[in-house]
Every structure is written in structure tokens, then in C-alpha cells.
N, C-alpha and C positions, 0 to 999 in steps of 0.2 A: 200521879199526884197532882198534877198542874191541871188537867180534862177534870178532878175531882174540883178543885178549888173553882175554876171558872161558872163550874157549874153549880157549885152551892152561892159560889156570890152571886148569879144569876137564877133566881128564885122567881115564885110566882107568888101573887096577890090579889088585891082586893084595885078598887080604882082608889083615884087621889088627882088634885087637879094641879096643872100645873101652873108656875106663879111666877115663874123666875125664866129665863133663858138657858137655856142645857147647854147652850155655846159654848165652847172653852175645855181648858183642863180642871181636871179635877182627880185629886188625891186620896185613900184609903190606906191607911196605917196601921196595923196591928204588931208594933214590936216586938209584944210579950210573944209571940210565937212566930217571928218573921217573917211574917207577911206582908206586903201589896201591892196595891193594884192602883193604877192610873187609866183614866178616859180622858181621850181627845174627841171631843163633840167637834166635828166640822157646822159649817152652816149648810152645807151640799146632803148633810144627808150620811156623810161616809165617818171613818176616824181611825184611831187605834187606842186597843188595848194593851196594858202589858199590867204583868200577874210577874213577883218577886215571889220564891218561897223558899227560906233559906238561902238566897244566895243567888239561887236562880230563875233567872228573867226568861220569860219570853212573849215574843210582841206580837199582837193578831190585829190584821186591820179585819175592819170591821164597816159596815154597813146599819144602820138605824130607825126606826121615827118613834116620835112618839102617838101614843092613843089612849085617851082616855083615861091620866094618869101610871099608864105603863109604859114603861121601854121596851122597847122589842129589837134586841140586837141579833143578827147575823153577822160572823166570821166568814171572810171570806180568804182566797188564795193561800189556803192552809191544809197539811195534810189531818188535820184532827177532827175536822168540823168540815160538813157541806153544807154550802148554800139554803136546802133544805131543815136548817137545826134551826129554829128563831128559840131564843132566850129572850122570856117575859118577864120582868120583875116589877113588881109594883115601887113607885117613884114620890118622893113628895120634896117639895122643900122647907129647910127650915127659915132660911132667909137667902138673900141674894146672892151670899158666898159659899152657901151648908146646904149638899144636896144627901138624901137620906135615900137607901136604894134598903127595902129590902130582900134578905137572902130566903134560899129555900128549905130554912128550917123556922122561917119569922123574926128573925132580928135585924134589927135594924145596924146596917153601917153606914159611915160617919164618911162622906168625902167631902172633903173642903179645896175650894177653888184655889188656883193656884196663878 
């Protein structure tokens, strides 16, 4: 269930440019169904994710950049994902603190800086 979620929240897209700083953390919260998910944007390049789903966490660092309006994350030192997996998803922001990622069915989720 957690390989399905990562990977729908990390979708593919269109371009979009970017406006704001991806630095930092940042939150996604879907209550009504227990979910999510936090990014730590280092400034090196590296970070971690963790994915909540019902109750249950688990943390993936991760590797990053951006291009051309897309993020391109690699998970790395994990048994679920190699180095080899890059997740594309198109990226935009809505202002300095709302960054919009969408998934890979086209909807847009909501993280807000933290």
C-alpha cells in the first residue's frame, strides 16, 4: 500500500516554472482518508520523505532537482526503490508558502510549508 501511495503522489506532467524556493519542509494532508506525506527540500540536493497511511509512517531519504518545472525525486538507501526509479511529477507554486505537486492521475495536492 505505501510503494502504491508514493507512487501515485509522484505522477508525471506537463512543465510549469518555478517561482518560489523548494527549500524547506513541506506538508500534505488528506484526513478524510489518512493520509500523508512531508518533504524535506535540503539545499545539497538530498532530503526525506515520509508517507502516514492510516497510522503508518515510513521515512525515505531521498535525492532530488528540479527541471523545467518538474521534480525528479530518487529514493535512495531503501529496500523498495533503487537508485535507478526517478519519480517525475509536475510542480508549480501557488505562492511562497503553497507548493502544488501534481499526482499521477492529475490532481492536484496541496502542500503547505511548514
Amino acid at each position: 500500500l505505501i510503494v502504491t501511495m508514493v507512487i501515485c503522489l509522484m505522477g508525471c506532467g506537463g512543465g510549469s516554472k518555478q517561482d518560489y524556493s523548494l527549500t524547506g519542509v513541506w506538508e500534505y494532508s488528506d484526513e478524510a482518508n489518512g493520509i500523508s506525506s512531508v518533504y524535506d527540500f535540503k539545499d545539497d540536493g538530498t532530503g526525506t520523505y515520509i508517507m502516514t497511511v492510516g497510522g503508518n509512517e515510513v521515512i525515505y531519504e531521498m535525492k532530488y532537482e528540479v527541471s523545467d518545472g518538474h521534480l525528479l525525486i530518487t529514493f535512495v538507501n531503501n529496500e523498495t526503490f533503487t537508485e535507478e526509479d526517478v519519480f517525475d511529477s509536475e510542480f508549480s507554486f501557488k505562492d511562497e508558502n503553497t507548493l502544488i505537486v501534481k499526482d499521477s492521475l492529475g490532481d492536484d495536492l496541496t502542500y503547505i510549508r511548514q
